[in-house]
C-alpha positions as CSV (number, residue, x, y, z in Angstrom):
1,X,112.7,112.3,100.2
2,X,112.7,112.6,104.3
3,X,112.2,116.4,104.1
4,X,109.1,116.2,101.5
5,X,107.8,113.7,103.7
6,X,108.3,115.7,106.9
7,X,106.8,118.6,104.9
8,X,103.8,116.7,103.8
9,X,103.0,115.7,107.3
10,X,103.3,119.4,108.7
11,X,101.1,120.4,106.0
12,X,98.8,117.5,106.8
13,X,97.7,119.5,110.5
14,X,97.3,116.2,112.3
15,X,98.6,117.6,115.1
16,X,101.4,115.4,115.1
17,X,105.1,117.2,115.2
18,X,107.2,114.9,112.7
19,X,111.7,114.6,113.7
20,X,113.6,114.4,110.7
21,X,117.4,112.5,112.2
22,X,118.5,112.0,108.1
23,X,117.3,108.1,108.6
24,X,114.1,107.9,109.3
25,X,111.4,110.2,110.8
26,X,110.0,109.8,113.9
27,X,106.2,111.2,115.1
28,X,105.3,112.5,118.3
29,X,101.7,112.0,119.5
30,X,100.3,114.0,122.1
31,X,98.9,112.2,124.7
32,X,94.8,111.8,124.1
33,X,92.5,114.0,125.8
34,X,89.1,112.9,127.9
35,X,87.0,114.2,124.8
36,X,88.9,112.2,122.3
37,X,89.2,108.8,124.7
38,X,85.8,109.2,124.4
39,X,84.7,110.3,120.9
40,X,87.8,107.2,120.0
41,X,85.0,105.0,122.0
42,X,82.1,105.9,120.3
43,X,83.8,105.5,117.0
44,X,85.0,102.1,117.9
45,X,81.3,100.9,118.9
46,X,80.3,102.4,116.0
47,X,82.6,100.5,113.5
48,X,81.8,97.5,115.2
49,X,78.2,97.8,114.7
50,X,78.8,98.3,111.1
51,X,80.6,95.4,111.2
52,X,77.7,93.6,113.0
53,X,75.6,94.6,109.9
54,X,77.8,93.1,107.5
55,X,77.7,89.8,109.4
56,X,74.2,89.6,109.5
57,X,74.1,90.3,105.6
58,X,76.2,87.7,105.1
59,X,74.4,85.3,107.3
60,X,71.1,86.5,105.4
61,X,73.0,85.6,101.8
62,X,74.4,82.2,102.7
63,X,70.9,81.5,104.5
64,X,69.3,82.1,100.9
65,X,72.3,80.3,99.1
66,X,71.1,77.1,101.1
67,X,67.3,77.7,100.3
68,X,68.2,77.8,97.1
69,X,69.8,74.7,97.4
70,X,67.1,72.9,99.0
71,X,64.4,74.3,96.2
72,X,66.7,72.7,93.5
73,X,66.5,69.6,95.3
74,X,70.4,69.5,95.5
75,X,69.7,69.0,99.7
76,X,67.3,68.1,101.6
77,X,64.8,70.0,104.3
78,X,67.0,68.3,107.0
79,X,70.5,69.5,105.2
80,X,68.2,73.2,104.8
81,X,68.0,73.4,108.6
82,X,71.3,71.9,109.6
83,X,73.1,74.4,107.1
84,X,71.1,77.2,108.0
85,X,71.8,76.4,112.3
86,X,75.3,76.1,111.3
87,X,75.4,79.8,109.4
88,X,73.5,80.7,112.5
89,X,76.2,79.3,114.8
90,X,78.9,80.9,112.8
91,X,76.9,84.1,112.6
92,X,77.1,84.3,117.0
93,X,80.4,83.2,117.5
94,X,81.7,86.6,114.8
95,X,79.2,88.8,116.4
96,X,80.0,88.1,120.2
97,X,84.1,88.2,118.9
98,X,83.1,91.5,117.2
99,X,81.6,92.9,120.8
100,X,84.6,91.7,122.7
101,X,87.1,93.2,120.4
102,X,84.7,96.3,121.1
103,X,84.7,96.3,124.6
104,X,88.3,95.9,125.0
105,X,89.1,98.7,122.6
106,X,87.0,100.9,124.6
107,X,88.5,100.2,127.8
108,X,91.5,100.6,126.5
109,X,90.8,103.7,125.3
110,X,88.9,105.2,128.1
111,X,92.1,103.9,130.8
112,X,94.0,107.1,131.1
């Protein structure tokens, strides 16, 4: 099965130069260029603004979740605001995570 796979990856044109020992196959990156340290960085920021966007959805469906809560008369206006400060607290701690985890990843992409 090694050589198939070997074969598939050479096919593949990842630019990556697969070494078949009879065990297990071993890939060789090249080391990253300037342009894809930074196109890696952009992509990363990217992806993490996505992921902003999906927080904030969430935060916007859990926010109408306790509305809909407090309409039924299941809570009340004070257990409306406290839930909806603490899907608001939630909501910062992810987002400032999900920056850090970006900044880090694009230093350590950028460090050469």
């Amino acid at each position: 099965m090694l050589r198939e796979i070997e074969k598939a990856i050479m096919q593949a044109n990842i630019g990556v130069n697969p070494n078949n020992d009879g065990e297990t196959i071993k890939l060789f990156f090249p080391p990253m260029t300037t342009d894809q340290r930074k196109e890696g960085a952009k992509q990363a920021k990217a992806m993490g603004d996505k992921a902003k966007i999906a927080i904030r959805n969430v935060r916007k469906d859990s926010n109408d979740q306790v509305k809909k809560l407090e309409k039924d008369k299941i809570i009340t206006e004070d257990g409306s605001k406290k839930g909806q400060d603490e899907v608001q607290k939630i909501t910062d701690v992810t987002v400032s995570k999900v920056d850090e985890l970006v900044r880090e990843k694009e230093s350590e992409l950028l460090k050469i």
